[in-house]
SEVEX-677201 format. One line per 4 residues: their letters; for each residue x, y, z of N, C-alpha, C. Coordinates in steps of 0.02 Angstrom, whole numbers, plus 50000, padded with zeros to 5 digits. Example, Ala and Ser with C-alpha at 12.3 -4.5 7.8 and 13.67 -1.06 7.14 Angstrom:
as = 50660:49716:50390:50615:49775:50390:50660:49835:50390; 50642:49888:50354:50684:49947:50357:50645:50002:50394
This chain:
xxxx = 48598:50313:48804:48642:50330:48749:48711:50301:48761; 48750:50287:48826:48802:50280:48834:48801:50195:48834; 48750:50182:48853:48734:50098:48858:48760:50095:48758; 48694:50131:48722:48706:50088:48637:48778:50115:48623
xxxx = 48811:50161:48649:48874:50183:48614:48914:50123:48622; 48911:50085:48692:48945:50061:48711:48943:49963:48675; 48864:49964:48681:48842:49920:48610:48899:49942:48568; 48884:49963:48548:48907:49985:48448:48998:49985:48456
xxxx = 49024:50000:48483:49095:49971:48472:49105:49899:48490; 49080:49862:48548:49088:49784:48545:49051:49760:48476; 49014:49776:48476:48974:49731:48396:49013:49745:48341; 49076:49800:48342:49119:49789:48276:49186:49752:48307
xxxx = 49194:49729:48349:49255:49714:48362:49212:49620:48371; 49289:49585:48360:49304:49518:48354:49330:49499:48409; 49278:49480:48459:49293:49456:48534:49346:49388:48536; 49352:49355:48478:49400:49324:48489:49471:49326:48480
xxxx = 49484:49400:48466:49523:49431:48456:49553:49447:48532; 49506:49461:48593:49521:49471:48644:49595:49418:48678; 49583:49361:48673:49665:49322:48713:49698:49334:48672; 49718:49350:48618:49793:49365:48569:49817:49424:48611
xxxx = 49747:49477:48616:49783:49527:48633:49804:49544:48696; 49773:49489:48749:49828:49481:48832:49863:49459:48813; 49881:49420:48776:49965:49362:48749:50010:49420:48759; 49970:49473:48686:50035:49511:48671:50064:49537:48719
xxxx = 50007:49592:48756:50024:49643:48793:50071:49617:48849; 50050:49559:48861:50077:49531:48940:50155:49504:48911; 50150:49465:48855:50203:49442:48830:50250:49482:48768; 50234:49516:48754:50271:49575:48722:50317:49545:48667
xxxx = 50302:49503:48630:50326:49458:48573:50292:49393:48564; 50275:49405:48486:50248:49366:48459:50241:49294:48471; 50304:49272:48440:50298:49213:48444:50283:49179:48532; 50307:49218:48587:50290:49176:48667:50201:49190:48662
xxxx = 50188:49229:48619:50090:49253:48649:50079:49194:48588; 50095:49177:48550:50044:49127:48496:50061:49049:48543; 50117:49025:48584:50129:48974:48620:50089:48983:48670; 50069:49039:48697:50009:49046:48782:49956:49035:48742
xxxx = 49924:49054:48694:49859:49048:48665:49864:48991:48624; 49883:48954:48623:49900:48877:48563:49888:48904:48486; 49909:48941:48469:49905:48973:48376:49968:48966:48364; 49970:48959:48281:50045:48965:48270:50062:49034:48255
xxxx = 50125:49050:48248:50164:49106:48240:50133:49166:48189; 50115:49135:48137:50082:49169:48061:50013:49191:48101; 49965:49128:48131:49906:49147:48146:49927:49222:48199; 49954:49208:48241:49977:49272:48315:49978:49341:48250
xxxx = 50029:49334:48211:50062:49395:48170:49984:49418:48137; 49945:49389:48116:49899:49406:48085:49824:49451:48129; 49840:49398:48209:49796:49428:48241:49808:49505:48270; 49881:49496:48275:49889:49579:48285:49884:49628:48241
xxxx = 49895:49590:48159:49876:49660:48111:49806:49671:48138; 49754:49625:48148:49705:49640:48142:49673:49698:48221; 49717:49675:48269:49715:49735:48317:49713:49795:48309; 49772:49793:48268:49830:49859:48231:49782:49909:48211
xxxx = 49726:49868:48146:49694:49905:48108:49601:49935:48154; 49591:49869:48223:49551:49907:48230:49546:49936:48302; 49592:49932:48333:49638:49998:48389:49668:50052:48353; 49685:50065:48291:49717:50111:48258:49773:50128:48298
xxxx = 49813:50073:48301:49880:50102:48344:49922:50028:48344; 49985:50060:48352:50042:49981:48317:50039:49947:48379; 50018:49949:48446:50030:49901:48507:50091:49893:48508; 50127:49870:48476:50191:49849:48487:50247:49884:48450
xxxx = 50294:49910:48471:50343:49963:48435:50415:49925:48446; 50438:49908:48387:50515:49884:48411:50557:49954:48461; 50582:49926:48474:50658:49972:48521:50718:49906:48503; 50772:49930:48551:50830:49909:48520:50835:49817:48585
xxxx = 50798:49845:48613:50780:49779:48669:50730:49704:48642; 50714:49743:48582:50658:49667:48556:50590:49741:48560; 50529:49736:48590:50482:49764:48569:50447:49795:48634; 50407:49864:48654:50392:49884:48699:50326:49915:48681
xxxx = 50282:49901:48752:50189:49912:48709:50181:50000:48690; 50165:50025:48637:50130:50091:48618:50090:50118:48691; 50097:50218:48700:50052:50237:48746:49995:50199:48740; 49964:50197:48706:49885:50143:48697:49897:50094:48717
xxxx = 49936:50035:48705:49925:49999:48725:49932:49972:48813; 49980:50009:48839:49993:50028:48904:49923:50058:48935; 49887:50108:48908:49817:50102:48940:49778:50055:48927; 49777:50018:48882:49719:49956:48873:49728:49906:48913
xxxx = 49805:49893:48907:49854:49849:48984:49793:49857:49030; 49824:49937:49063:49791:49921:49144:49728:49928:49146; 49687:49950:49090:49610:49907:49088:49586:49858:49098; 49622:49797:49064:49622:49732:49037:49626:49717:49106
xxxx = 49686:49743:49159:49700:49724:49239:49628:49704:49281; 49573:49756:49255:49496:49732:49290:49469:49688:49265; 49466:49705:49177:49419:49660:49153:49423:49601:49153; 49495:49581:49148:49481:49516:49106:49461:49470:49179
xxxx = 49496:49468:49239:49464:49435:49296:49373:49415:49303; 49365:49470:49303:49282:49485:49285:49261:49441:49236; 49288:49449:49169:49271:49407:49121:49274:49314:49127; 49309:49317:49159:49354:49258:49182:49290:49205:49209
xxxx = 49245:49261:49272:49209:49232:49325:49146:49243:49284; 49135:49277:49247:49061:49284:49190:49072:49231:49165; 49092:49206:49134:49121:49144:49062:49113:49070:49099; 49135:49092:49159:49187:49007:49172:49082:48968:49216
xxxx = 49098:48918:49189:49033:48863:49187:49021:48857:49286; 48941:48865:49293:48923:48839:49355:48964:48800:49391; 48956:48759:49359:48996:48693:49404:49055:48685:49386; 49088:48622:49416:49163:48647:49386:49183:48547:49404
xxxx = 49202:48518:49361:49221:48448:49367:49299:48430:49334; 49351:48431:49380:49403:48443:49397:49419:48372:49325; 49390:48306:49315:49443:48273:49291:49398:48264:49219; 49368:48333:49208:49346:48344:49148:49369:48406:49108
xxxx = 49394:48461:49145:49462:48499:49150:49517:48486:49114; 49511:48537:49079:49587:48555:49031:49614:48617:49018; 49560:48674:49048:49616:48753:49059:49689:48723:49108; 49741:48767:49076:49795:48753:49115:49797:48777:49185
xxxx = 49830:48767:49233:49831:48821:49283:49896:48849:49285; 49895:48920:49311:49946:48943:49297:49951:48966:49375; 50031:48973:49396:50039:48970:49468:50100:49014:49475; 50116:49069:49521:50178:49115:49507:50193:49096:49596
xxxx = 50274:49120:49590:50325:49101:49651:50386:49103:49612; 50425:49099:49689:50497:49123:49684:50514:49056:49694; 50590:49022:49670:50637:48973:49659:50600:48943:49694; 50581:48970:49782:50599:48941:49832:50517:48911:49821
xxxx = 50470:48925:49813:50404:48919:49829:50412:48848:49758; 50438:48860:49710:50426:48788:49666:50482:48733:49670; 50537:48752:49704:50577:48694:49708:50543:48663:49792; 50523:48698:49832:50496:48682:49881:50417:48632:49878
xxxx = 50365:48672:49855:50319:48650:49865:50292:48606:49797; 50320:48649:49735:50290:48626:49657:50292:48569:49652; 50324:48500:49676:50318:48433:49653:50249:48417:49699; 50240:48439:49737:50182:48397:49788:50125:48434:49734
xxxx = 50114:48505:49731:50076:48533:49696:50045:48501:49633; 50099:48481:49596:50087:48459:49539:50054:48405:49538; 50089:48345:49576:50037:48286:49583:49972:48300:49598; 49964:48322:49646:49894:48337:49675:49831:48361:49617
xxxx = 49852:48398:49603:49834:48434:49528:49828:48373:49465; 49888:48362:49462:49857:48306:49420:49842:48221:49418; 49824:48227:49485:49787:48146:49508:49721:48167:49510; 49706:48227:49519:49620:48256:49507:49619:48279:49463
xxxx = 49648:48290:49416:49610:48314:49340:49676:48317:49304; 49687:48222:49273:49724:48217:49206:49760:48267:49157; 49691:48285:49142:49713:48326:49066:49734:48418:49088; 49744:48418:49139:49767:48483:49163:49854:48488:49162
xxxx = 49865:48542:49115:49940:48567:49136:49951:48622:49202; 49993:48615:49218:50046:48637:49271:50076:48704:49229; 50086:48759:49266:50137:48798:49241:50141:48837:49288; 50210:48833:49318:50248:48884:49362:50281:48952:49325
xxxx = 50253:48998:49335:50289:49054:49312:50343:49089:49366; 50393:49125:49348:50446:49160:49397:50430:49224:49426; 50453:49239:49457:50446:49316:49483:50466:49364:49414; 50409:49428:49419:50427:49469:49364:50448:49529:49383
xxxx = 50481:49595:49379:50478:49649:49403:50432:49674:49426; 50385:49690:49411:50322:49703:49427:50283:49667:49481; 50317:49595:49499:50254:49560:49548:50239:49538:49550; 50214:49485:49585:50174:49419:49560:50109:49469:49586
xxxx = 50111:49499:49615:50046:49552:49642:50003:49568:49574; 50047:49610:49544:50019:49613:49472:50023:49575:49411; 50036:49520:49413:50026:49473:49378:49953:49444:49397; 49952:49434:49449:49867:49408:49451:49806:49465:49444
xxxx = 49827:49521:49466:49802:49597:49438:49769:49601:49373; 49829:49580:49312:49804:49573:49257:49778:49507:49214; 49776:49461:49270:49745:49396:49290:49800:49350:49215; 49861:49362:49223:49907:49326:49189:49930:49256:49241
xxxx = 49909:49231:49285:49910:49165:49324:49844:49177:49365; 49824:49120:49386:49783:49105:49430:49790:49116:49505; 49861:49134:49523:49863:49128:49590:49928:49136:49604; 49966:49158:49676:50040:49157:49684:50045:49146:49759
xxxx = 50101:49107:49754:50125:49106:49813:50173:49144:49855; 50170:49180:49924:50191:49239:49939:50221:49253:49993; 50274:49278:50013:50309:49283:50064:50306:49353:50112; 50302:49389:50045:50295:49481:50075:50245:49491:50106
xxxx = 50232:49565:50110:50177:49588:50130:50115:49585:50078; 50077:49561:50093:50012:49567:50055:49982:49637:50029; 49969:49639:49968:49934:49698:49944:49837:49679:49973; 49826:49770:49983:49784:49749:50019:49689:49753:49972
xxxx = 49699:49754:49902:49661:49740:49845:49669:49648:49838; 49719:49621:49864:49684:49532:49837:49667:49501:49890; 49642:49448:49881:49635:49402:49937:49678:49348:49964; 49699:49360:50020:49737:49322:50049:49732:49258:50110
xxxx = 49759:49195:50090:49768:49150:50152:49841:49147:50166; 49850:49141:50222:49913:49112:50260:49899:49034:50235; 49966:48999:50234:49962:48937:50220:50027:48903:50277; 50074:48913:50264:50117:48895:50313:50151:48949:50362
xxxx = 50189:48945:50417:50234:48972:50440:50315:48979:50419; 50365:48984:50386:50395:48967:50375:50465:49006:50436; 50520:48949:50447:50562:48972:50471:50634:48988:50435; 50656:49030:50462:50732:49060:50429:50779:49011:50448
xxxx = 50836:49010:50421:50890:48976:50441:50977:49027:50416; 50994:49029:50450:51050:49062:50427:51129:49010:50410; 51133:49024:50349:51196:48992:50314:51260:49017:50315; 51320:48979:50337:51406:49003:50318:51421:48947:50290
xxxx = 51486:48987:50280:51526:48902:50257:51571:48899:50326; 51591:48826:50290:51627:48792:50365:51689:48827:50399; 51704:48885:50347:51761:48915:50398:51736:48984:50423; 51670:48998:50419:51658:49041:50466:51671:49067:50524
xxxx = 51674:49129:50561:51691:49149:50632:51642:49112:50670; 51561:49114:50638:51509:49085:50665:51490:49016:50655; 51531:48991:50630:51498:48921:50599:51494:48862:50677; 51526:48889:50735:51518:48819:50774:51455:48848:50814
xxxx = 51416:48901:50802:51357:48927:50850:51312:48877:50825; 51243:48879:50864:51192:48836:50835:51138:48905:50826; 51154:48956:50847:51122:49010:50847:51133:49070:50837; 51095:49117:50821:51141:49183:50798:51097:49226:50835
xxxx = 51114:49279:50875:51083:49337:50915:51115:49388:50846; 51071:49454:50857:51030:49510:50794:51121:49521:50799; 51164:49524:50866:51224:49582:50847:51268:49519:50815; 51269:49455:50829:51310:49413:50785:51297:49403:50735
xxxx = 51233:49430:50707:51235:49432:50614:51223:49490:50608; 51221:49545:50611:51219:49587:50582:51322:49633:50604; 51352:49581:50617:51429:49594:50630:51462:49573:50547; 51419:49547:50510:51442:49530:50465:51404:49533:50397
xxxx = 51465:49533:50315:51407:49560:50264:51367:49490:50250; 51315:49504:50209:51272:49461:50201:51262:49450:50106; 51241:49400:50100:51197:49386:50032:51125:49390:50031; 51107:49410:49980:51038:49459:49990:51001:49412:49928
xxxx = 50942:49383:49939:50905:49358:49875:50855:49440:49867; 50859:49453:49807:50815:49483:49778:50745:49480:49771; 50692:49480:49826:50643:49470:49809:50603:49517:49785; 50596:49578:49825:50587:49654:49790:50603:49699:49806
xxxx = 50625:49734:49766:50666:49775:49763:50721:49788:49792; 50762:49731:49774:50834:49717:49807:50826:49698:49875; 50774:49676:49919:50773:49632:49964:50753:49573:49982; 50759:49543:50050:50695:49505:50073:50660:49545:50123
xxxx = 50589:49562:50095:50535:49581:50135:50549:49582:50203; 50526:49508:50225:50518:49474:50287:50586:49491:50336; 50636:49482:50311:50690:49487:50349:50712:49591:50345; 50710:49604:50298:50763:49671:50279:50682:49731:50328
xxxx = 50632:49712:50302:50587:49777:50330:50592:49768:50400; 50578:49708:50442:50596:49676:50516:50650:49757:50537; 50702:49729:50498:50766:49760:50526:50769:49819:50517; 50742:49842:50438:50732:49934:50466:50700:49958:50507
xxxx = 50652:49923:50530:50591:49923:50576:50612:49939:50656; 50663:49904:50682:50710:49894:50722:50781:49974:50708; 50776:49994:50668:50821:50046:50646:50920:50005:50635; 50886:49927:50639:50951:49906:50640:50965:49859:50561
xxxx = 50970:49894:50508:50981:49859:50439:51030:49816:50430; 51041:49773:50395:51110:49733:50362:51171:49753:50338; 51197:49725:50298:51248:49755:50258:51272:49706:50214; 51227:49725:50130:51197:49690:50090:51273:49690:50038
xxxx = 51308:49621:50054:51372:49620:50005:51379:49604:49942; 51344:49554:49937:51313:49511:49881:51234:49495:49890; 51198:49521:49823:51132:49533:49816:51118:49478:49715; 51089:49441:49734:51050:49386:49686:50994:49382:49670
xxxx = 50974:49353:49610:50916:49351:49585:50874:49313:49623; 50909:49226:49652:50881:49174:49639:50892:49148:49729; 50835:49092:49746:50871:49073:49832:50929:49033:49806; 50908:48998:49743:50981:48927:49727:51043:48969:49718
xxxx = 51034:49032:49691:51107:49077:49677:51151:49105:49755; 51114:49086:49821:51153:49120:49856:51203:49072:49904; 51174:49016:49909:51233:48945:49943:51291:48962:49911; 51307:48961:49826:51373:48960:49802:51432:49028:49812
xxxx = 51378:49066:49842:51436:49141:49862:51457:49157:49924; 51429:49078:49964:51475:49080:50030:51517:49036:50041; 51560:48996:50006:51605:48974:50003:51680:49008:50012; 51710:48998:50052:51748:49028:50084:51777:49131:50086
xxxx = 51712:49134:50126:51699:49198:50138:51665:49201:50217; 51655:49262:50235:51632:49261:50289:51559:49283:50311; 51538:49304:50228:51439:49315:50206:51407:49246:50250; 51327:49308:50253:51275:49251:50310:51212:49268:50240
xxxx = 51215:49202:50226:51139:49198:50194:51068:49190:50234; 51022:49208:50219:50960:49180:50277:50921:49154:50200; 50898:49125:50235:50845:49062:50185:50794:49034:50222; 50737:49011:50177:50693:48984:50225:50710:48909:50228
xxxx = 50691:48882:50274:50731:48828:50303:50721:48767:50264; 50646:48758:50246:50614:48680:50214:50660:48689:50135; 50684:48754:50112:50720:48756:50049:50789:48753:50077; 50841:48757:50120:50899:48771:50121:50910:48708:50165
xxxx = 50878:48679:50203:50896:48584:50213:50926:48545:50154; 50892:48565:50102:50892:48508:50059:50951:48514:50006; 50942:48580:50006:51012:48615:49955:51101:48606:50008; 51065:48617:50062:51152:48611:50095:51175:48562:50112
xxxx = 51116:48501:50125:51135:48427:50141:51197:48408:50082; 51262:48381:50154:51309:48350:50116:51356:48398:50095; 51337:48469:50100:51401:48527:50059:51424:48561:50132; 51483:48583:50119:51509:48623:50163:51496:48669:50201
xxxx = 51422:48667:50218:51405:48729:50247:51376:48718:50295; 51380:48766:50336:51331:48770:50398:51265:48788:50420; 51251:48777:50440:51162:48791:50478:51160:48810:50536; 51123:48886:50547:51095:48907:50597:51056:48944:50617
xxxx = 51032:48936:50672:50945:48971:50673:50975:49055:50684; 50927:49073:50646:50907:49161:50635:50904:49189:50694; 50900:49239:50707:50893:49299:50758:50822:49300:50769; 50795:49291:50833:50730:49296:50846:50678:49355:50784
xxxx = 50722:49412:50799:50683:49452:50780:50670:49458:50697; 50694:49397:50684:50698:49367:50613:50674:49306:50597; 50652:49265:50631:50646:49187:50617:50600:49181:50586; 50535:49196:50586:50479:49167:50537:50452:49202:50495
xxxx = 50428:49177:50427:50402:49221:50390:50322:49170:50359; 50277:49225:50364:50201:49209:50330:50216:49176:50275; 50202:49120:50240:50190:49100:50188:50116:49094:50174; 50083:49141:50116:50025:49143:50074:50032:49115:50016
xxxx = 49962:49132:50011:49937:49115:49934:49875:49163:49924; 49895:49199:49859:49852:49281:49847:49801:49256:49771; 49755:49288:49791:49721:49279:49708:49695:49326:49700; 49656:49338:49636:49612:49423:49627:49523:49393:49656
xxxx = 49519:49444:49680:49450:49430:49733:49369:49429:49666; 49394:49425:49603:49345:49401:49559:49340:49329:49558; 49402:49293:49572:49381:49240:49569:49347:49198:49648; 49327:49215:49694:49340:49191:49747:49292:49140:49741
xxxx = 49219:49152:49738:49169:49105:49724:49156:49069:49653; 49218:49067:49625:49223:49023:49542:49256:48943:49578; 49225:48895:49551:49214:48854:49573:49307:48807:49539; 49303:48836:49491:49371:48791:49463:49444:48825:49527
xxxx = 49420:48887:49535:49477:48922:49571:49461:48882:49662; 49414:48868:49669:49410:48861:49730:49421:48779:49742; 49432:48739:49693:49444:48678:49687:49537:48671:49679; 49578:48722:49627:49646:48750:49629:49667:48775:49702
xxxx = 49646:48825:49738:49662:48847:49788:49650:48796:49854; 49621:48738:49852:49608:48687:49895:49655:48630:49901; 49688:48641:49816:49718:48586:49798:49804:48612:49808; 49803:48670:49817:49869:48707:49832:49877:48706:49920
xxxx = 49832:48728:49936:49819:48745:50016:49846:48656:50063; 49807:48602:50013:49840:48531:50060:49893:48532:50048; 49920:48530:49974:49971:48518:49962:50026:48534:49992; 50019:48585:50012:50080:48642:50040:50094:48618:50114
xxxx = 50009:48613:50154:50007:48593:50209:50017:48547:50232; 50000:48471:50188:50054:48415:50202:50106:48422:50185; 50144:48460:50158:50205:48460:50165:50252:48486:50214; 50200:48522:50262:50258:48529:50335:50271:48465:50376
């Protein structure tokens, strides 16, 4: 009985109705969900009346911010978080022939992970399969954790701690480097011990929740924290707020070579109990044996790795 019930609502609903309505939910305005799904604007507006009328519920409710999803639709959300992965690996073809390929791939990271690695990525990607787009998405509140959760990218690249629902590779090691400007107290060291940076305030990239993982948990860990002066969205936003001040940025190093070459600032290695951080790459464990994902995650994994 629960099997035909369960019949009988898919057989009235319009399965192709299904990607409008991740657009929306994930993208929470119209017009960005009819550009992820290639429809125009009118077609998107139309596919959501048609949600509207057979969810019996508006999905989308203006507020004074632009638009925020209905209780309903917030539970269908973290439904959609299982299914659509699942669906993903049901659908997607046996085999998988990369330069016959035209799903986009979609790839999430912070500044540092696409000004760093995304040009090698990209080529790679598209010297094996032409007709494939590239798309780097940014860090969202929520996570690149849950962004692949609700299988809105294919994959992310990761610095933190790993959630322990996806699947994870290490890909590189990465090392810290700690930044002043040239009139620093510290600027003629080549090195910094834990009490010579933590003698001073710091610039903080935001990775979550107002920290860096790798570096800030280390140090509570240690019972010995920072003292977070200036706190940023971005890694490119924190070089320009040490200009004549006495703030210590830490950065990972293959990104903060390239940005400080030539500017006034200094370079120096991190505090042991700080220097390296895991660099991954996380995906949702539906896709692991899908053949297009395992051809993406191969093609990310060199990429990255010739690039040390």
């Amino acid at each position: 009985m629960m099997i035909c019930m369960l019949t009988t609502h898919i057989e009235r609903a319009d399965l192709n109705l299904l990607a409008p309505l991740v657009a929306l939910l994930e993208e929470r305005q119209v017009s960005r969900a009819a550009s992820r799904v290639g429809l125009s604007q009118p077609a998107m507006s139309r596919a959501l009346q048609r949600l509207r009328r057979l969810l019996d519920d508006p999905l989308l409710v203006r507020d004074p911010d632009g638009f925020r999803l209905s209780a309903r639709a917030e539970d269908i959300h973290r439904q959609l978080t299982t299914l659509i992965p699942l669906l993903e690996t049901l659908l997607s073809p046996a085999e998988f022939d990369p330069r016959a390929a035209t799903q986009p791939v979609n790839i999430a990271g912070s500044d540092y992970a696409v000004h760093t690695y995304g040009p090698a990525i990209a080529r790679l990607i598209g010297s094996q399969s032409p007709d494939t787009a590239v798309r780097f998405h940014s860090w969202r509140p929520d996570g690149i954790a849950d962004q692949i959760r609700r299988g809105a990218v294919d994959l992310g690249l990761f610095g933190g701690h790993a959630p322990d629902d996806l699947n994870v590779t290490r890909l590189v090691t990465e090392h810290f480097e700690c930044v002043v400007s040239e009139g620093h107290p510290l600027a003629t060291r080549r090195a910094l011990t834990l009490t010579d940076y933590l003698g001073f305030g710091h610039v903080v990239v935001d990775v979550a929740d107002g920290k860096q993982p790798d570096i800030d948990y280390r140090l509570a860990e240690l019972g010995r924290p920072r003292r977070a002066v200036v706190t940023v969205p971005y890694h490119t936003a924190a070089l320009p707020m040490l200009h004549g001040t006495d703030l210590v940025a830490t950065l990972p190093g293959r990104f903060v070579e390239a940005w400080a070459a030539g500017s006034e600032l200094r370079l120096l290695t991190a505090p042991a109990e700080i220097a390296t951080m895991p660099y991954r790459m996380i995906w949702h464990p539906a896709f692991e044996l899908d053949r297009r994902h395992q051809w993406l995650r191969e093609c990310v994994r060199t990429a990255v790795v010739d690039h040390e």
